[in-house]
N, C-alpha and C positions, 0 to 999 in steps of 0.2 A: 893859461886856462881860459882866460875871457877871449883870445882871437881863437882855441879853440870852440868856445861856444856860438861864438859870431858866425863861423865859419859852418856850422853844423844848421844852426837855425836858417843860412840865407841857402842851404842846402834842400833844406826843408820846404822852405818858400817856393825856391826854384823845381823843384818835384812837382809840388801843388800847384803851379803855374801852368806846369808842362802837361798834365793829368789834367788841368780843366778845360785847358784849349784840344784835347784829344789827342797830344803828342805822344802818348804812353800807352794808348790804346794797341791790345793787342788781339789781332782778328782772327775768326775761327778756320781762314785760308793760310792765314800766316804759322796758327798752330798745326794745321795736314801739313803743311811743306814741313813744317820742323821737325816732325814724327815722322816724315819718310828718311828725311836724312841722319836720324838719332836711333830709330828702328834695328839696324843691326846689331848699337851698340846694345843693347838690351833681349838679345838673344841666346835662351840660356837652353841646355837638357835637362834642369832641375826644375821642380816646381819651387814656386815660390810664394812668397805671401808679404802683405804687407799688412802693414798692422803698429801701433804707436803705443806709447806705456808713461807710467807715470815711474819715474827713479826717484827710491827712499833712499839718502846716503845710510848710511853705516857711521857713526862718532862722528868728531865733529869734521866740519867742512873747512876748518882758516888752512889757507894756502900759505906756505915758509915763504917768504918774503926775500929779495936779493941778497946774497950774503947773510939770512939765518941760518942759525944752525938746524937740524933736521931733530924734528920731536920725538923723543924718546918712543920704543915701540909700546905701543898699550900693552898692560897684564894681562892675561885669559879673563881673568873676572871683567875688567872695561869692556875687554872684545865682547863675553856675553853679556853685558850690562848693556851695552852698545845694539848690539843685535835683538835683544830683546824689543831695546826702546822703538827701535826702526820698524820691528815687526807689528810690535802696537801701532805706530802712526800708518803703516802700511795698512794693518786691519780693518784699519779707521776710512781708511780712502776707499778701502773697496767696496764697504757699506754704503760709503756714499755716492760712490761710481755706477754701485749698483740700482741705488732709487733710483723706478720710473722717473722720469723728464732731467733724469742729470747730465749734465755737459762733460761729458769725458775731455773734451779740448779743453774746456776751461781750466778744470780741474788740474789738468799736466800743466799750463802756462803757470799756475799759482801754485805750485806744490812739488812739481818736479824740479829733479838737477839735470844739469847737461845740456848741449845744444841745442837737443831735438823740443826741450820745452819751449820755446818760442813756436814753434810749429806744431802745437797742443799736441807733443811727446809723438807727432808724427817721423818712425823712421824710414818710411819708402819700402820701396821692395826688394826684398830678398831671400836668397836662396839659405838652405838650412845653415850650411857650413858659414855664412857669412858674421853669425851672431856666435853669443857663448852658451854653451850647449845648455844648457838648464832653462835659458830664456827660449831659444828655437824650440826645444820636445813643446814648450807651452804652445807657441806661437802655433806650429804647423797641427796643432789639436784642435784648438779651437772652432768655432763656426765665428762666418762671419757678421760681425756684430757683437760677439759674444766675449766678454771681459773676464780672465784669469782670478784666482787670487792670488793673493803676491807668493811671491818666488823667489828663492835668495839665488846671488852669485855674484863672485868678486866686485861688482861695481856696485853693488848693494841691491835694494829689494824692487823688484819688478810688480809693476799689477799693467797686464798685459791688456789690448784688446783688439783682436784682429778685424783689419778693414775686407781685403778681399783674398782671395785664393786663385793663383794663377798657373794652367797647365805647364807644362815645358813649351818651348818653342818661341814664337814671338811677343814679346810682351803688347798687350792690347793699348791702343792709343791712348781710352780711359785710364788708364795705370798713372799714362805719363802728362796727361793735360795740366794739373798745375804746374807739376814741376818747368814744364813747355812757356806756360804764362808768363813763372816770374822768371825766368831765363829771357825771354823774349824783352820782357818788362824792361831788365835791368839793361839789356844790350841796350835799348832804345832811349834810354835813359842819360848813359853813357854815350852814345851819341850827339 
């Protein structure tokens, strides 16, 4: 644990070293080159949309552990004791998603599950069929800007809120610039 911590901190160092001296810098010619050559990959007939959420689980969260045994399945009364609880906390976020000057980003980094909450519950862009059908009718409704209220589906309660709206065809450069940055980021990093 400690040459892991060692290891991770002189990592950190070493980032912030390379980020002050301008080694990690990455330039707005470097992002056009990358968007010509990533451009195709991002060529759809569907419209698509991107848009980020905050995920309420559903009961609780403890992950079974190596060689546990697997938790007994909840009774219908847990499952709706469970889905109630979750609809209340979700009710609760979208009041506050909703107040004028609230940080939806924030909001998802402190309150959501899943990967996408490090990236304030941003999931990128996508086409309808990409997501589960209950979470997309919301997504491809919306205006952008404009935040859902929650929505249940198998991975538990969604409060939605779409960033942009994009025709079929080529996806616009705007779509993909950060993802470009910290792609760029880390290549050079890695380096």
């Amino acid at each position: 644990e400690e040459s892991l911590r060692e290891m991770y901190i002189a990592e950190l160092v070493e980032k912030q070293l390379l980020d002050s001296a301008g080694k990690l810098t990455v330039t707005d010619k470097e992002v056009d080159e990358e968007y010509e050559k990533i451009k195709p990959n991002y060529k759809s007939d569907a419209e698509r949309v991107q848009a980020s959420h905050i995920l309420v689980p559903i009961g609780p969260q403890n992950q079974p552990t190596m060689g546990a045994e697997k938790p007994p399945e909840p009774t219908p009364e847990e499952k709706k004791k469970w889905t109630e609880e979750a609809m209340a906390k979700a009710n609760q976020l979208y009041q506050q998603a909703t107040t004028p000057g609230a940080d939806f980003n924030k909001m998802a980094k402190e309150n959501s599950i899943g990967p996408s909450a490090d990236k304030g519950g941003d999931l990128g862009v996508f086409t309808k069929d990409r997501m589960v059908e209950e979470f997309s009718a919301v997504a491809f409704k919306l205006k952008p800007g404009e935040i859902s209220k929650p929505v249940e589906t198998k991975f538990g309660i969604h409060i939605s809120r779409r960033i942009a709206k994009f025709p079929p065809g080529d996806l616009p450069k705007e779509a993909l610039v950060g993802q470009s940055r910290e792609r760029l980021g880390q290549r050079k990093l890695h380096q």
